[in-house]
N, C-alpha and C positions, 0 to 999 in steps of 0.2 A: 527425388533428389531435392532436397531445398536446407534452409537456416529453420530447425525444428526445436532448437535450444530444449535439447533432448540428451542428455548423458545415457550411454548405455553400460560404459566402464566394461569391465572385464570378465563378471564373473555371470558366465552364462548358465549358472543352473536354472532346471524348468524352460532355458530358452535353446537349448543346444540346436532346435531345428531351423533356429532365425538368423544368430549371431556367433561369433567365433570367439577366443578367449583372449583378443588380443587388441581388444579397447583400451582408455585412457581413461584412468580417473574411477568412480564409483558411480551407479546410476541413480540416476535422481529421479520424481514424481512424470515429470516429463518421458523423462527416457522410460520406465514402467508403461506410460500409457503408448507412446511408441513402438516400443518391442510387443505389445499385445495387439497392435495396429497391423503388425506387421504379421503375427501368427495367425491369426482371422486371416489377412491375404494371400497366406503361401509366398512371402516376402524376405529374403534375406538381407540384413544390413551388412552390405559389403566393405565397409571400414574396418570391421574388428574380425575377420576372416585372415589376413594378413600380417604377418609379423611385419614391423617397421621401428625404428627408433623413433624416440618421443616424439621430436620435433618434425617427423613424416606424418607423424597421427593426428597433435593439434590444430583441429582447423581454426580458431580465435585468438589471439591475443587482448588482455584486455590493454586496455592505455597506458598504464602504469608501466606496461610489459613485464608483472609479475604472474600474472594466471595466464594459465592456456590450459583450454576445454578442447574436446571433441563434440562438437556439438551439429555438425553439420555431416550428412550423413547421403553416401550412394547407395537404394536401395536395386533389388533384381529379381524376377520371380523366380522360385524355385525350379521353374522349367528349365532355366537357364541358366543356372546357377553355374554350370562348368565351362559357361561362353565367357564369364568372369576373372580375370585373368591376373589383375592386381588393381587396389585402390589404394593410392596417398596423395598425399597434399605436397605440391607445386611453390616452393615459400618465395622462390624468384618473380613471380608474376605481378607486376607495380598494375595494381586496381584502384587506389584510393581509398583501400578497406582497412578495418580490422578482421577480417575474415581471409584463409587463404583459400586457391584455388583449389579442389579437389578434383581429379584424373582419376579415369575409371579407364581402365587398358580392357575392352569387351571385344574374340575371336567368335565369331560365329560359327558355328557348325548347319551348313545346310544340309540338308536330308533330302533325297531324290523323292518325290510323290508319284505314288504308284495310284493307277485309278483300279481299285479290287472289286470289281461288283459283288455286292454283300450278297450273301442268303440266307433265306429265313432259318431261323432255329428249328432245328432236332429235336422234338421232347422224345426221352427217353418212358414212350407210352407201354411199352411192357411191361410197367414198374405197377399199371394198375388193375394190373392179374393180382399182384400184393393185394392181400384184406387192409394191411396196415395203410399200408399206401393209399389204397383207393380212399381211406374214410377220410385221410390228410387233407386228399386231394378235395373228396365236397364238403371241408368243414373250410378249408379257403375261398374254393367257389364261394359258398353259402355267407361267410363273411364280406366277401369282397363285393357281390349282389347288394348285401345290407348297407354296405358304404353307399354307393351307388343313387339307392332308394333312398336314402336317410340325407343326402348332400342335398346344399343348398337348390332351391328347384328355379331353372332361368328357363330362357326361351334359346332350344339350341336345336341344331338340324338335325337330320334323319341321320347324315354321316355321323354325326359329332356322337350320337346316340350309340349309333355300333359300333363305335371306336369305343365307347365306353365298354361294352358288351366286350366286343374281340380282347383288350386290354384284360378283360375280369378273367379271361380265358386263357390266355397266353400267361397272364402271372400268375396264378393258382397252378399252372404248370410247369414251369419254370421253378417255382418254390418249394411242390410237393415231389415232384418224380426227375425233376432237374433235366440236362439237355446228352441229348446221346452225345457226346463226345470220341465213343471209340468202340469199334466191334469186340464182340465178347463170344465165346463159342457159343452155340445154338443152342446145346442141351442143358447150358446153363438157367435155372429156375430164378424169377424174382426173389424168392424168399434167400432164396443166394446171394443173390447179390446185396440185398438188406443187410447183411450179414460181412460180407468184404468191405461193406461202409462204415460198420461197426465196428472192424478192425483197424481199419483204416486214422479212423476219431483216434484208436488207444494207441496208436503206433504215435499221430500227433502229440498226445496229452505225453507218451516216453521221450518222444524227441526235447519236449518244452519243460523235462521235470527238472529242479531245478538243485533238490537236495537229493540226497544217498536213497532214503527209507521212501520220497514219492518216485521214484526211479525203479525199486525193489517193488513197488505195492502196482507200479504200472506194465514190469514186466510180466508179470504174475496173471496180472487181465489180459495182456495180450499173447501170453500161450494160450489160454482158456480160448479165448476169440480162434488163435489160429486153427487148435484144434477141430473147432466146429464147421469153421469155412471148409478145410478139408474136409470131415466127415459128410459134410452137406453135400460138397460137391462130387463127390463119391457115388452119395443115393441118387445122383441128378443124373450120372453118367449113365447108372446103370441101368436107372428106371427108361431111359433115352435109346439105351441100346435095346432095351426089352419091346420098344414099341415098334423100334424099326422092324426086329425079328418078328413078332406079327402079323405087321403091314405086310413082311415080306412071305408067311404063311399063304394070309389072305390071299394075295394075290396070285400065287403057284394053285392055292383052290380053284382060282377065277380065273385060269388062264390067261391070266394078264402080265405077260412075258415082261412088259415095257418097266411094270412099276416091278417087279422081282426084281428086275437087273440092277433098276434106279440103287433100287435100298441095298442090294447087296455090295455095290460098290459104295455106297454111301457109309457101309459097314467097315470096308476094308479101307477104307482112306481113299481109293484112287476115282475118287467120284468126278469125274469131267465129259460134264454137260457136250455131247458134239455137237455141231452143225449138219444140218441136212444138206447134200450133197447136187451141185448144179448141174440141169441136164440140157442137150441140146432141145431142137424141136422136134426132134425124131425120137429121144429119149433116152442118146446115149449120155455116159458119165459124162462129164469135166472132169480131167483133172488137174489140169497145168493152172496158174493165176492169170493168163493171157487169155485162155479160152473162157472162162470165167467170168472176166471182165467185159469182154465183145459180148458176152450171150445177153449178159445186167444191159448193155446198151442198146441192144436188138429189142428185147423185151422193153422197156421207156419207149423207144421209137413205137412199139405199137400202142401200148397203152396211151400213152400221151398227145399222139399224131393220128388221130379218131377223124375220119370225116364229118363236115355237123348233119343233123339229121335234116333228111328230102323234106319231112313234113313237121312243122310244127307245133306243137301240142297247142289243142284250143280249148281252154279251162273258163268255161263261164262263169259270170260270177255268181256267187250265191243270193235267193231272193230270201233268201231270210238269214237275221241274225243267230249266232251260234246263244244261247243263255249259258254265259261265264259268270260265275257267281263272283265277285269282285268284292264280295265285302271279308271283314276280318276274320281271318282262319280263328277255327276253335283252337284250344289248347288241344284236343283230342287230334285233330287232324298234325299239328306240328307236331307231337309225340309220334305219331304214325311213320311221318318225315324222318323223323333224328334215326328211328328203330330200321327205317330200310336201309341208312347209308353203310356200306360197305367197310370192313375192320382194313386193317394193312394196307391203306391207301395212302399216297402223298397228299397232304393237306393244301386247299387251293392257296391265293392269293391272303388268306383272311390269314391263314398258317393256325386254325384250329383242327386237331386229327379227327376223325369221325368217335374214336375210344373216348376223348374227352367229352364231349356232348353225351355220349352213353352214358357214362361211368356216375352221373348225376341229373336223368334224365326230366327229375321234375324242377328242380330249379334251373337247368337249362332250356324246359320249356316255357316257364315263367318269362327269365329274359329275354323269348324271339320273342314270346306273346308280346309283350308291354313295345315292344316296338312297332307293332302296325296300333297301337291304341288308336285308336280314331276318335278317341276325347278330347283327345291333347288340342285338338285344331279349335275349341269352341270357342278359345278368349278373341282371338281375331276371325277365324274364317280363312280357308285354306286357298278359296278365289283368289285372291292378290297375292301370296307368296306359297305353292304346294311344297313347296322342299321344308318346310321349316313347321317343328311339333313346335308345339306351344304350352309349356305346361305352366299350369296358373301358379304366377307367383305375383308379391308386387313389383307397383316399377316406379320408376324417379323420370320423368315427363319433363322436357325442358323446352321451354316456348323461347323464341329466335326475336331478341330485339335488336332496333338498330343495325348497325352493318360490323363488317368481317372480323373485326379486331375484339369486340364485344360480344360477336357469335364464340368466336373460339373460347372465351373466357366462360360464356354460359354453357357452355359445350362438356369445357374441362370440367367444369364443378359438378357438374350432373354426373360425369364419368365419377369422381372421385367419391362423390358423398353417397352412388349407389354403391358403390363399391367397398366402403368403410361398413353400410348398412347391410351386405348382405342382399341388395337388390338387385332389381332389372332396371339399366340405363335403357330409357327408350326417347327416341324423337318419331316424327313427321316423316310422311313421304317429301313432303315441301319446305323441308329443315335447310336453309343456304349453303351451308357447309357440304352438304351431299353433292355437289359442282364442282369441288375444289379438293376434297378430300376424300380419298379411299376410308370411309367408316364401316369400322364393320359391329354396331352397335346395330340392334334390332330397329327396325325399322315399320310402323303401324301407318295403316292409310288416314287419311288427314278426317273422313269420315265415321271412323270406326267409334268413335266415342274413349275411348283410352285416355285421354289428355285431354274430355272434354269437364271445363271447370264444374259442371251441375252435379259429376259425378268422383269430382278430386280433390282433397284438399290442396289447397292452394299455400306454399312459404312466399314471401317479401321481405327481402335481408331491410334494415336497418340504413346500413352506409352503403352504396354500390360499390365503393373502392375500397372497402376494408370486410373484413373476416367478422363475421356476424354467428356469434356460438347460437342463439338464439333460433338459426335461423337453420340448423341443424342438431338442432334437439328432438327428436323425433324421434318413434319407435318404426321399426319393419315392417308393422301388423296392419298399413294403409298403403296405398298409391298415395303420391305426393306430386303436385307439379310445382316448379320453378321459376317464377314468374319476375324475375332479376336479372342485374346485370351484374352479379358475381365476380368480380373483379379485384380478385386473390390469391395468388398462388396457394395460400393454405391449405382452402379448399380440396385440391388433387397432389399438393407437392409429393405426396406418399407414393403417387402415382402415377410419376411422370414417366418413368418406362414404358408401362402401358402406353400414356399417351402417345410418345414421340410415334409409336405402329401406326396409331389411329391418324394420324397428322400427317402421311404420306401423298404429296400432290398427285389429282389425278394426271394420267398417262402423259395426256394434250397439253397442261399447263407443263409438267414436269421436260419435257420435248422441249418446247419453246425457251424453258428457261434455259436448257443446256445448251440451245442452240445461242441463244441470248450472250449467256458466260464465255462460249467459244469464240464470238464476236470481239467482245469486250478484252479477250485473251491476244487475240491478235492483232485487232487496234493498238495493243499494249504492247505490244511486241515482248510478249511474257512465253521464251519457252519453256521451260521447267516451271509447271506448277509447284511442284513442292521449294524452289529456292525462294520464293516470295510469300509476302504476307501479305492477303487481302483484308479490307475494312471495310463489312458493307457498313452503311448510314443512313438512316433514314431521317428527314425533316421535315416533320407536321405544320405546313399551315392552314391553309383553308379555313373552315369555321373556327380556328382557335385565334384569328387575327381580327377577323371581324364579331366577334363576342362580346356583351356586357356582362357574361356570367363568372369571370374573375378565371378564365385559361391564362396563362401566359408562353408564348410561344417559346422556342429555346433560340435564347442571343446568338450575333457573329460572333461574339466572344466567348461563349462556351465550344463554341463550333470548333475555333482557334485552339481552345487548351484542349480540349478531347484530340485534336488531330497531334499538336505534341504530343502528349501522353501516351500515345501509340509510336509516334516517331522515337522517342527517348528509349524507347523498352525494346523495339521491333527494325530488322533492315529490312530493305528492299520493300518497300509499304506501297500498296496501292489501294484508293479508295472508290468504294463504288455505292454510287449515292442515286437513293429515289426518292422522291418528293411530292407533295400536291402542290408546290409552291417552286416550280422546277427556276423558275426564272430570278427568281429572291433568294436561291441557294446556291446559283450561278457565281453570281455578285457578290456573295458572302463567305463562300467556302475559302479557304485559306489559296492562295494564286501557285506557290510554290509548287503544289502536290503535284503526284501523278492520278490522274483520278477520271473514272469517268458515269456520265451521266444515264442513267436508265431513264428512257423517255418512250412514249406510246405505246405502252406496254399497260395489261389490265393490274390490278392491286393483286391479287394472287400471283402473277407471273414475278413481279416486283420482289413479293414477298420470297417467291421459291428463290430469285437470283440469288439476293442480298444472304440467304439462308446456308446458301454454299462456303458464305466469304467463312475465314478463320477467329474472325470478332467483330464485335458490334460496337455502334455510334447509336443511341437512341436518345432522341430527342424528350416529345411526351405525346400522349396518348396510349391507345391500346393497342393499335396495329402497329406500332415503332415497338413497343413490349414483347408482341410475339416473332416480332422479326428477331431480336436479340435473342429471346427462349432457343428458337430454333436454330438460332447457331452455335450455339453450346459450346460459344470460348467467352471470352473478356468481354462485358457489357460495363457501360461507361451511359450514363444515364443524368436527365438535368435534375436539378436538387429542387429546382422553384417550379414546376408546372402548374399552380393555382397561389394566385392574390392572396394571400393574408384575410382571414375574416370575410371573405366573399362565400357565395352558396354555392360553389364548385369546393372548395377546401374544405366545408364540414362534410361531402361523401367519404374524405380520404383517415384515416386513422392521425392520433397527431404528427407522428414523424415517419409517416408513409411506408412503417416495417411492414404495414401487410398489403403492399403493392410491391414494392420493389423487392428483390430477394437481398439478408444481408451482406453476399459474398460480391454483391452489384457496387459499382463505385460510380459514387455522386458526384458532381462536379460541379 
């Protein structure tokens, strides 16, 4: 919803799934880039959905009060497109605008949530009796293995590895022989059913014809088609019936009354399986459901209600070790493996059937082999982390200066720029950040030599506070380390989804600060979180007040207009402020607020509160920066953080675009 000074006018063709035909006016460059804004989102612009006279539709007036635009627009996702119930404009509402109020009349429909435990997929593996089928199925495997091998090579776990594997397995299944969805008679043959899928496509291609003569040309294939389904399934019956009658020879030769009987009723239709019949202790029938029941519970009672044994077993222990050969199976031995599992089994937990392992036994032994590789461990050494292959790739090395605010920045840019290249982000076991953050970026022992400089090239950006191309110029084909303070959003902004995962406080910090905010909530006598707007804020002084190096701290009087600037825009405002200078932002903060102070609390706890609030006050530096990042609404930031012509204001770019983000507002 906003003032998008966007025309979308009336005539939706090309747009029918966004807009409706009962807009104002003709659409203009704006409105073009809007309505394609909104087809990328699955967005419907709910103003032109609605019939209304004119002056219900324009939202502007201009001054003269001779134009009026629709330029202001309710969007809605398509999910919910029929909770949408009417949009126009309000022309009584005294704003002080030239713009009117637009109302959006939205009825919810809630939907009862059922909790369904899922289950695994059905592959319909009879499919690779099919000759056709089967070759489908290992020219996808086979494909799907080359993807695998050929993708970029990181350092990832053992799980992560068969997840690859199971995935290459599950969808070469799924794609070639599809999922049982429905019983089908028994003596029906795959090449059958090949066949009723083939009629099935032509029955499609008649249903979708569109002229006379593709209609004539498609029923014509699918009598052809029907004919054959039928014929086939004919030979299927018969050749079905022919085997029973056999089975059931054989058997009257072999005086084996049980299987004659099976098949002969299996013949006549009235095949049902009975139950074996319950007897007392003495061995007469049951036949009632009460006598039946009492026997099932007499029996439990003995089985279950065992006295324990007078003597108990004394099992020495062995003086010698058993020799378990522990090292990596041959491919001969897991071929061995695949070839004993059992056909017509339920597939375990992995949900691969034992026919698909089969049906392509050597590039299925290929990919168990390459999972015990025992190579994979040689770039670090399996000692310090055994769950984790390691397959040699490069990596992007990023050394920890300074404290938290300048870790995180060194942090991000190493995530970001291995990530652009194609590498492995790696740090330190004694990286700072691994205290405060749940990282789940590889992790090498501080001894290992990985990130030791004799053997890395080494980058040094240019400016610390500005975007240094130079400084990522660089090809794949080295280890690189990081030896900056990186301090740019550019860097990772591509990647800031990723990050926001990575940037998850740990447990302890995350606890305290909720405990923290629930303090702070009640001191406030704030009960409804959501009827209020919090502001955290942060105020840098410390070494920025006693500097000769040209910091400049942020004024009471930016303090003052940032806390307007929230107050004008926002009700119910509360601000919640932390400091290194807690006592000189006491004295400075505007008196009026409702507001309160985080104190004895460490810089991370600080950090996680303030993280919660719904927008940010940052002052300067780089831990006031990530406080605001991490609250992902309204950042409000000082314009002056470094003197003019001082050796702090030549790290930063000249108008600070590549510190600050440009949707940040300066003050």
């Amino acid at each position: 919803m906003g003032d998008l000074h966007a025309k979308v006018g009336s005539d939706n063709t090309g747009y029918e799934q966004v807009m409706g035909r009962h807009g104002l006016g003709e659409m203009n460059e704006n409105g073009e880039l809007f309505a394609n804004h909104c087809a990328n989102h699955n967005l419907v612009i709910g103003g032109t959905v609605f019939p209304h006279k004119k002056f219900h539709l324009a939202t502007w007036v201009s001054p003269d009060m001779n134009t009026e635009n629709q330029i202001d627009h309710v969007c809605i996702s398509k999910k919910f497109r029929r909770s949408l119930q009417d949009v126009r404009v309000k022309r009584g509402a005294d704003a002080a605008t030239d713009h009117h109020l637009i109302v959006a009349k939205v009825k919810l429909k809630l939907k009862k949530h059922q909790n369904i435990e899922s289950t695994g997929k059905r592959f319909n593996i009879s499919m690779l009796e099919n000759k056709t089928k089967k070759s489908e199925f290992q020219i996808e495997l086979k494909n799907r293995f080359s993807i695998f091998q050929n993708a970029a090579e990181e350092i990832i776990s053992i799980e992560d590895h068969w997840q690859e594997i199971k995935n290459a397995f599950t969808t070469a299944c799924e794609t070639s022989v599809g999922l049982k969805n429905r019983k089908h008679q028994e003596w029906i043959t795959p090449e059958t059913l090949v066949k009723v899928e083939k009629r099935k496509n032509i029955k499609n291609i008649l249903n979708n014809s569109k002229t006379r003569s593709a209609k004539q040309s498609a029923s014509r294939e699918y009598t052809i088609a029907n004919k054959d389904v039928r014929n086939s399934a004919r030979r299927d019956k018969r050749a079905f019936v022919d085997k029973l009658t056999a089975e059931a020879e054989e058997a009257a030769r072999a005086n084996n009354i049980k299987a004659l009987y099976d098949n002969i009723k299996l013949l006549t239709g009235k095949y049902q399986k009975g139950s074996r019949p319950v007897k007392s202790k003495e061995g007469k029938t049951l036949n009632t459901h009460e006598e039946q029941m009492k026997r099932w519970v007499e029996h439990f009672k003995d089985v279950l209600n065992q006295d324990p044994p007078v003597r108990k077993a004394d099992i020495p222990p062995s003086e010698e070790l058993l020799a378990v050969d522990c090292k990596r199976p041959s491919t001969g031995e897991i071929k061995k493996a695949i070839k004993m599992l059992k056909n017509n089994k339920a597939p375990g937990p992995d949900n691969i059937p034992a026919e698909a392992l089969k049906a392509d036994i050597e590039t299925s032994t290929q990919m168990i082999y390459e999972l015990f590789a025992d190579d994979k461990a040689d770039l670090l050494g399996r000692q310090q982390n055994p769950l984790i292959v390691y397959k040699r790739s490069h990596v992007v090395c990023v050394v920890a200066r300074a404290r938290m605010g300048n870790n995180m920045f060194q942090f991000a840019a190493a995530l970001g720029i291995s990530r652009s290249k194609r590498m492995i982000p790696v740090i330190t076991e004694y990286f700072p950040l691994r205290k405060i953050f749940k990282l789940t970026v590889s992790v090498v022992p501080f001894n290992s030599g990985i990130c030791d400089s004799s053997r890395i090239i080494t980058r040094v950006e240019q400016k610390p506070s500005s975007y240094d191309k130079e400084l990522v110029n660089f090809t794949n084909s080295h280890d690189v380390r990081l030896v900056s303070y990186l301090g740019s959003y550019l860097y990772f902004d591509k990647y800031s989804s990723e990050l926001r995962k990575q940037f998850l406080f740990q447990d302890n910090i995350q606890s305290e600060a909720n405990k923290t905010m629930e303090g702070i909530l009640n001191r406030l006598k704030i009960i409804s979180r959501q009827k209020v707007t919090l502001i955290g804020v942060h105020v840098r002084r410390g070494d920025y007040v006693k500097n000769n190096e040209g910091y400049l701290p942020a004024t009471r009087e930016y303090l003052y207009q940032a806390v307007e600037w929230y107050e004008l825009r926002y009700t119910n405002v509360y601000f919640i402020v932390a400091s290194d200078g807690i006592d000189w932002t006491k004295n400075n903060m505007p008196t009026h607020i409702k507001v309160a102070y985080l104190e004895g609390h460490s810089p991370a706890v600080d950090m996680a509160t303030v993280s919660m609030c719904d927008h940010f006050i940052s002052t300067v530096g780089t831990f006031s920066w990530w406080c605001g990042w991490l609250t992902g609404g309204n950042v409000l930031y000082y314009k002056w953080p470094c003197k003019e012509g001082s050796l702090v204001r030549a790290m930063y770019s000249s108008n600070y675009s590549d510190f600050y983000y440009p949707h940040w507002i300066g003050l």
